[in-house]
Each structure stands twice: as C-alpha cells, then as structure tokens.
C-alpha positions as CSV (number, residue, x, y, z in Angstrom):
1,X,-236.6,68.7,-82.2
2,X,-233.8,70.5,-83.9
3,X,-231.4,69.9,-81.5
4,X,-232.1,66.2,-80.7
5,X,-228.4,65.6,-79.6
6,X,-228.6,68.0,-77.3
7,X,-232.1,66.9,-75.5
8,X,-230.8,63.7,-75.6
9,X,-228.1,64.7,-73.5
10,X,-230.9,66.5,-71.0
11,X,-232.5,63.5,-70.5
12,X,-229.7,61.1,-70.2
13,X,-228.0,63.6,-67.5
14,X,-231.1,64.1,-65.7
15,X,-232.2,60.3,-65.6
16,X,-228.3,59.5,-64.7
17,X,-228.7,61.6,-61.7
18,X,-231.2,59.5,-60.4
19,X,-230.2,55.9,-61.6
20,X,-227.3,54.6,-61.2
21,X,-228.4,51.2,-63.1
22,X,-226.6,51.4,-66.8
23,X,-229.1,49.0,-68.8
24,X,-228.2,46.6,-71.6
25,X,-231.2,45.9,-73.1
26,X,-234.2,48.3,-73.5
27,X,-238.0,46.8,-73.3
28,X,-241.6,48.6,-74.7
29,X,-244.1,47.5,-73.4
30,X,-247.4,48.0,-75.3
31,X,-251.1,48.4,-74.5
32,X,-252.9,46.2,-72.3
33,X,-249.2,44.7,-71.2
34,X,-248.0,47.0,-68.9
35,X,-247.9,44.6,-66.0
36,X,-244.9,42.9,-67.8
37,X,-242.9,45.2,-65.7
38,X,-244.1,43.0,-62.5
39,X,-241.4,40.1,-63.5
40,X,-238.5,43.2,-63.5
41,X,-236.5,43.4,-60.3
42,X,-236.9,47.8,-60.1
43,X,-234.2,49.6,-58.5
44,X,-235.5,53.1,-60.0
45,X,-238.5,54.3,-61.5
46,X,-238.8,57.7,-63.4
47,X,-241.9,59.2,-64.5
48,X,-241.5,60.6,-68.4
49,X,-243.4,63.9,-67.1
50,X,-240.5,64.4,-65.1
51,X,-237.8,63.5,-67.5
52,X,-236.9,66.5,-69.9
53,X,-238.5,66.5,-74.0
54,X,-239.9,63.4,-72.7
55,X,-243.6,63.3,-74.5
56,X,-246.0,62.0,-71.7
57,X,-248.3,59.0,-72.8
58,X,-252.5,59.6,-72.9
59,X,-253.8,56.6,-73.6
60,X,-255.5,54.1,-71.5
61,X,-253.6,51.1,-69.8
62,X,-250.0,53.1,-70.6
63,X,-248.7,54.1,-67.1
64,X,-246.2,56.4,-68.5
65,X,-243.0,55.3,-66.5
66,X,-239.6,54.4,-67.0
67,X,-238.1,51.5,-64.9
68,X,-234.9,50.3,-64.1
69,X,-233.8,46.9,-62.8
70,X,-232.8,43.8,-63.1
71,X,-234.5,40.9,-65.2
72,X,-233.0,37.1,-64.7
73,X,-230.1,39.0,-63.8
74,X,-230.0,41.3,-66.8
75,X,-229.7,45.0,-66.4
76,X,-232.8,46.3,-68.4
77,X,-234.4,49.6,-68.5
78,X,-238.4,49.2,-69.6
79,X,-240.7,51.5,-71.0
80,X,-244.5,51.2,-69.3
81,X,-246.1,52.8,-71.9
82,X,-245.3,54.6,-75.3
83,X,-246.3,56.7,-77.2
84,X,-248.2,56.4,-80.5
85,X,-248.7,59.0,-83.6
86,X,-252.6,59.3,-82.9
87,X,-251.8,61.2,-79.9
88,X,-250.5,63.8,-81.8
89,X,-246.9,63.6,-81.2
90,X,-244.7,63.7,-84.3
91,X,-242.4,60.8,-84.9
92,X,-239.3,62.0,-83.4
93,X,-241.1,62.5,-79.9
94,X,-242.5,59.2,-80.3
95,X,-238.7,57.3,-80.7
96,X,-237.2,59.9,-78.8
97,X,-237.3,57.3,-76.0
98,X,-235.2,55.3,-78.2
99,X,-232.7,57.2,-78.6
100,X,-231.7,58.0,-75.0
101,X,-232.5,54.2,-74.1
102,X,-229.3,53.6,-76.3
103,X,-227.3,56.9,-74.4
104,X,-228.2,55.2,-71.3
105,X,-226.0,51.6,-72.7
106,X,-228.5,49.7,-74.1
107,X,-227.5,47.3,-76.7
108,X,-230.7,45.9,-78.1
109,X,-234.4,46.5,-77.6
110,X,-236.9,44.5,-77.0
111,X,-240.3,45.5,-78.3
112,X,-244.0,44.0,-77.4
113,X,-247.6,45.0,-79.1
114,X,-251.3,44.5,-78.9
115,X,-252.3,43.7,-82.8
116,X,-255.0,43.1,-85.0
117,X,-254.6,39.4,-87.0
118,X,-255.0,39.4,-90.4
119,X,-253.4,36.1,-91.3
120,X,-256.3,33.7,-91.2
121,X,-254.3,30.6,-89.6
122,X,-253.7,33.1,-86.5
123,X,-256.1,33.2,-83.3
124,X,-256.5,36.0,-80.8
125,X,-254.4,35.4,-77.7
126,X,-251.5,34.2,-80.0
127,X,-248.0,35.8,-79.5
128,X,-246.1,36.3,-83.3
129,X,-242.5,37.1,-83.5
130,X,-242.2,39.9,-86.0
131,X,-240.0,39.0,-88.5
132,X,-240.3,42.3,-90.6
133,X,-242.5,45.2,-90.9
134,X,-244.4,47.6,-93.8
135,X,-244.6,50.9,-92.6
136,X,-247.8,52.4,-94.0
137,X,-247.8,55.5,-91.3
138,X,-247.3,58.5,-94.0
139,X,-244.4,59.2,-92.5
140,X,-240.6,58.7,-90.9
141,X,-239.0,59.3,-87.6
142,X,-235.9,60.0,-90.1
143,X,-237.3,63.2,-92.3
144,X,-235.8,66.2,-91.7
145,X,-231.9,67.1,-91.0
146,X,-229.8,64.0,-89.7
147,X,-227.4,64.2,-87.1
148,X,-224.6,61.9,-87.7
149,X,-223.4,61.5,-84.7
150,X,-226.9,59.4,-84.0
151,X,-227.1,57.6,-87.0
152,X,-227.1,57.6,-90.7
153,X,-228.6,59.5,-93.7
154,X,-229.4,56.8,-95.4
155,X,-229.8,53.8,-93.1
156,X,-230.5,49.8,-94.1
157,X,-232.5,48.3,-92.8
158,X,-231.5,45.1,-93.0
159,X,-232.1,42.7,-91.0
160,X,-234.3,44.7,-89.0
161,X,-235.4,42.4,-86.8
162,X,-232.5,40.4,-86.0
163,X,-232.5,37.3,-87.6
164,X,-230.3,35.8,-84.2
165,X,-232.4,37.0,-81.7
166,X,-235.9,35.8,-84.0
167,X,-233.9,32.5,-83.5
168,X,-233.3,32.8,-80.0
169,X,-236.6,33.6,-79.3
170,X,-238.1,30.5,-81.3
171,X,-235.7,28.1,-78.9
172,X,-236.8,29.6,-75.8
173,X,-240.6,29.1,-76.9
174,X,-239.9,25.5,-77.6
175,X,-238.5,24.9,-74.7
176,X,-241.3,26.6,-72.7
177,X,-243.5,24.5,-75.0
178,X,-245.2,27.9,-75.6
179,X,-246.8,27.8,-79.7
180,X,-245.4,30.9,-81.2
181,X,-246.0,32.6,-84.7
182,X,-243.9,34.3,-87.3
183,X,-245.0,37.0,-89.3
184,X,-244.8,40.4,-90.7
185,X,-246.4,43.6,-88.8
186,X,-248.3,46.8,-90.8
187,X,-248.2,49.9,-89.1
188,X,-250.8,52.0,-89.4
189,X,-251.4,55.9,-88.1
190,X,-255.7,54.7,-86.5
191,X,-256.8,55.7,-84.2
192,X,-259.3,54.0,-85.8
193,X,-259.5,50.2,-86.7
194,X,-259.8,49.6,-90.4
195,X,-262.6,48.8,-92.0
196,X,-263.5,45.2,-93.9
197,X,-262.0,46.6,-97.3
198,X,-258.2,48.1,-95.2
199,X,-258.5,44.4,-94.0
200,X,-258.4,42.8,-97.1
201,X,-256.4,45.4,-98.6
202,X,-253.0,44.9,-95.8
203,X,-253.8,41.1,-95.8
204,X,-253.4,41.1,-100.0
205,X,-250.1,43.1,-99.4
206,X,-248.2,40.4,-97.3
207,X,-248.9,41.9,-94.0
208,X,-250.1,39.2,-90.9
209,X,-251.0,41.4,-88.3
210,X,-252.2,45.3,-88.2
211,X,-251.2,47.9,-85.3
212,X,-250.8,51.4,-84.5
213,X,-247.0,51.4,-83.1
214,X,-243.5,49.5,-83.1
215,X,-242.1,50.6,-86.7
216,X,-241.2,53.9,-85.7
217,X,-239.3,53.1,-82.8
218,X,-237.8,50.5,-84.3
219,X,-236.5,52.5,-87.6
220,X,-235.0,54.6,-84.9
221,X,-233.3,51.8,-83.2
222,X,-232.0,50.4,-86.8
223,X,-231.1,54.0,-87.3
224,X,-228.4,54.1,-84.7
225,X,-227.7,50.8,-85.0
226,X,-229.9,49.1,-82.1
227,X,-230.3,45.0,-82.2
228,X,-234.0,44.8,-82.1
229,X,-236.6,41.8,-80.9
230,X,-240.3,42.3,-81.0
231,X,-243.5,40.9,-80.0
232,X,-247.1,41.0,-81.0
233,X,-250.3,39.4,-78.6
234,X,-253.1,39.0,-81.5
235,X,-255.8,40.7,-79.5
236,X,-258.7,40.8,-81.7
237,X,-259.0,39.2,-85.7
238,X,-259.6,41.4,-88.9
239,X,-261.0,38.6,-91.4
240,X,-263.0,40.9,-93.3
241,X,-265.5,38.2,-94.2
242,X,-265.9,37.8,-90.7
243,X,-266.2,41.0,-88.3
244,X,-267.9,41.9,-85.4
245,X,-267.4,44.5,-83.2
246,X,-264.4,45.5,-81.2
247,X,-263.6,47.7,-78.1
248,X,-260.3,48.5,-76.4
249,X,-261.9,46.9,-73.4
250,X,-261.7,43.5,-75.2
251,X,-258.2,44.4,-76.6
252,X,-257.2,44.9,-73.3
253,X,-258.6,41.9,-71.6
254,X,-257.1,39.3,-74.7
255,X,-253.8,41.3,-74.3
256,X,-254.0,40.5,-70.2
257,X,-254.5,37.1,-70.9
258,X,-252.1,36.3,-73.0
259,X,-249.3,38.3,-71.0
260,X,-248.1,36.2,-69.2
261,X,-247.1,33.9,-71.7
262,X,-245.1,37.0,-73.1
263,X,-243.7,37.4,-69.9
264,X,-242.4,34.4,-70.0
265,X,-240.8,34.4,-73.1
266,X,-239.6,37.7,-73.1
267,X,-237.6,36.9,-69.5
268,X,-236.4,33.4,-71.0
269,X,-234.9,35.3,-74.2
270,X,-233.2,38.2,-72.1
271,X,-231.1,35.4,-69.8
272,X,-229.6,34.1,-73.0
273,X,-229.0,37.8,-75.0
C-alpha cells in the first residue's frame, strides 16, 4: 500500500458514485453485532468486494458491507464487519477503511467489540466503555513511509478515546438506566484465545478486557486526527483460576444478547455528538 493516497481516492470516488449520503460519524461494528445496522435508516449499501483495495472480511457473523444512512437523524456510514490481523491482512488493509470513512466526511468513529473480561468485577454480557488501550499486536498500522497529507510521523495519542464523548456516553447510559463499565482494552494478534498464564499475564499489566481488533483502527483514526468512541460486549471471562471452555458459537450468542443494549446506547450517544 505504497500509494495509500491514491487508493484512497479510488475508493472514495467509486463509493461517491454510488452514495450520495456524506456521513458524519463512522460506526464498526464487531463480531457477533452485525445486526446493529437494523437501527440505521440505509439509503445505500456497498459491498467491500466491490469497492477498490477494499480487503474483504472471512470471518463468521461479519457480513462484509458498507452502509449508509441515517441514525436518529445522524448521517452515519457503518462498517458490518471488519477486518482483523488473523486473517492475514497487514495493518494498513485492516484501517484502510478508516481512512476513506474520514475522505468520505466523517468526523468521529464510533467503534464496538466482542471481548474477553479479564477484570474480575466484570460479567459476560456487560458493555465497557474503553477508556484506553495497550497494543500488544507486534505491530503498527503506522510503520513504513507516512504520507503527510493523512496524518503525522509521529502522532499522540492523546486522548485517544475522547475523554468528551467517554462522558457523553456515560450520561446516555444513566439515563437509559443501562449499568456500563470503564476500562482499558489489550489487543492481541489470536486467532487463538490465551491460555490461563496470557490471562494472568494481561490482567497483571492493567488491561480489563482482551480482543483481537479496535487498536488498529483506531491508531489510524488518532493518526489523522479522527474523534474516537468505542465499545466492548464482555462475551466470555478469562479468570485464569477459573476457565472452561469457549467456542465462537458462545461468543456469538453472549454478544447477540447483549446487542441490543449497545444498540441502544450507541443510537442515544450519536443524537447528541
């Protein structure tokens, strides 16, 4: 992806061809929480086979689509399904989404997750509020030549999850008397979950939940300067004194459950941003 200003500019012209919806706000929607999308107004859906550089998403319960519409009233373009390291893709494909999200006119992105809890005073079926992130991938979206016009050499990232919309989010919770949590996300490359001794090891580090996605795209979205709002559903608990076994069917079915919850919250905090 040497030239990524120029495939952005391939996929922005070819999706502005066909939508004529400029978005303000950009959502990701994780695994098992695809159906998010049903509380979205669509006026255009694109598939990311059809868009150009777009990487195409293999894993089960991501649809691999790119809708446009209307949410509370708010102009939103949503990603069903991303794309994850695992698959094979390197870390630019996997934000590249990002980036022409924010050629398209959004202003902030809204990000969601299926986790794993590591923080003992968490249940599955919880939603948590990321309030920061360790990225523990092996890697950056940012290596390799920068192109300033996109971002940054050397970008901060502070306050990466914005500390306004972290508020925001809380208020809307309260007032949809919906119990939320606060904590810091570890990504990690999987596919495989950790073992007992990874557990304790990311739990002794600071880290409250563990998953597979999120930092990249969000480095990206700090990288050119992208307000950013994210969401985990605890799907399945990594107490390393207390496993069992777990299944992406189970993942999938917690994450289901909870999603409407999400749905809720995440609708309630776009009318306000």
């Amino acid at each position: 992806m040497d030239n990524l200003r120029g495939m952005i500019s391939d996929a922005t012209d070819f999706i502005r061809a066909k939508v004529d919806l400029v978005p303000g706000i950009g959502i990701i929607l994780g695994t098992g929480l695809g159906s998010l999308a049903d509380g979205i107004e669509t006026t255009a859906t694109v598939d990311y086979g059809d868009i150009p550089h777009f990487p195409v998403s293999t894993v089960e319960s991501h649809a691999g689509r790119l809708l446009f519409g209307h949410l509370n009233s708010r102009a939103v373009a949503a990603m069903q399904g991303r794309f994850h390291y695992y698959e094979g893709y390197s870390l630019k494909q996997v934000t590249f989404p990002v980036r022409v999200l924010k050629e398209l006119g959004i202003k902030a992105l809204i990000v969601s997750n299926a986790c794993g809890g590591l923080n003992p005073q968490f249940n599955r079926g919880d939603i948590m509020i990321i309030t920061d992130h360790i990225n523990l991938l092996g890697n950056n979206p940012l290596i390799g030549p920068n192109d300033d016009s996109v971002g940054d050499r050397f970008p901060d990232m502070y306050n990466c999850y914005d500390k306004d919309l972290v508020e925001l989010a809380e208020e809307v919770a309260l007032e949809q008397k919906l119990p939320v949590k606060k904590g810091i996300y570890v990504a990690v490359a999987g596919p495989n979950l950790e073992t007992a001794a990874e557990y304790r090891f990311l739990r002794a580090i600071g880290a409250d939940v563990v998953g597979m996605s999120t930092v990249p795209e969000v480095i990206a979205a700090r990288h050119q300067k992208t307000k950013v709002l994210a969401f985990s559903i605890i799907t399945d608990m990594g107490l390393p004194d207390a496993l069992g076994p777990c299944s992406l069917e189970e993942i999938v079915k917690t994450a289901a459950t909870a999603e409407p919850k999400l749905r809720d919250l995440i609708s309630g905090c776009v009318e306000r941003m």
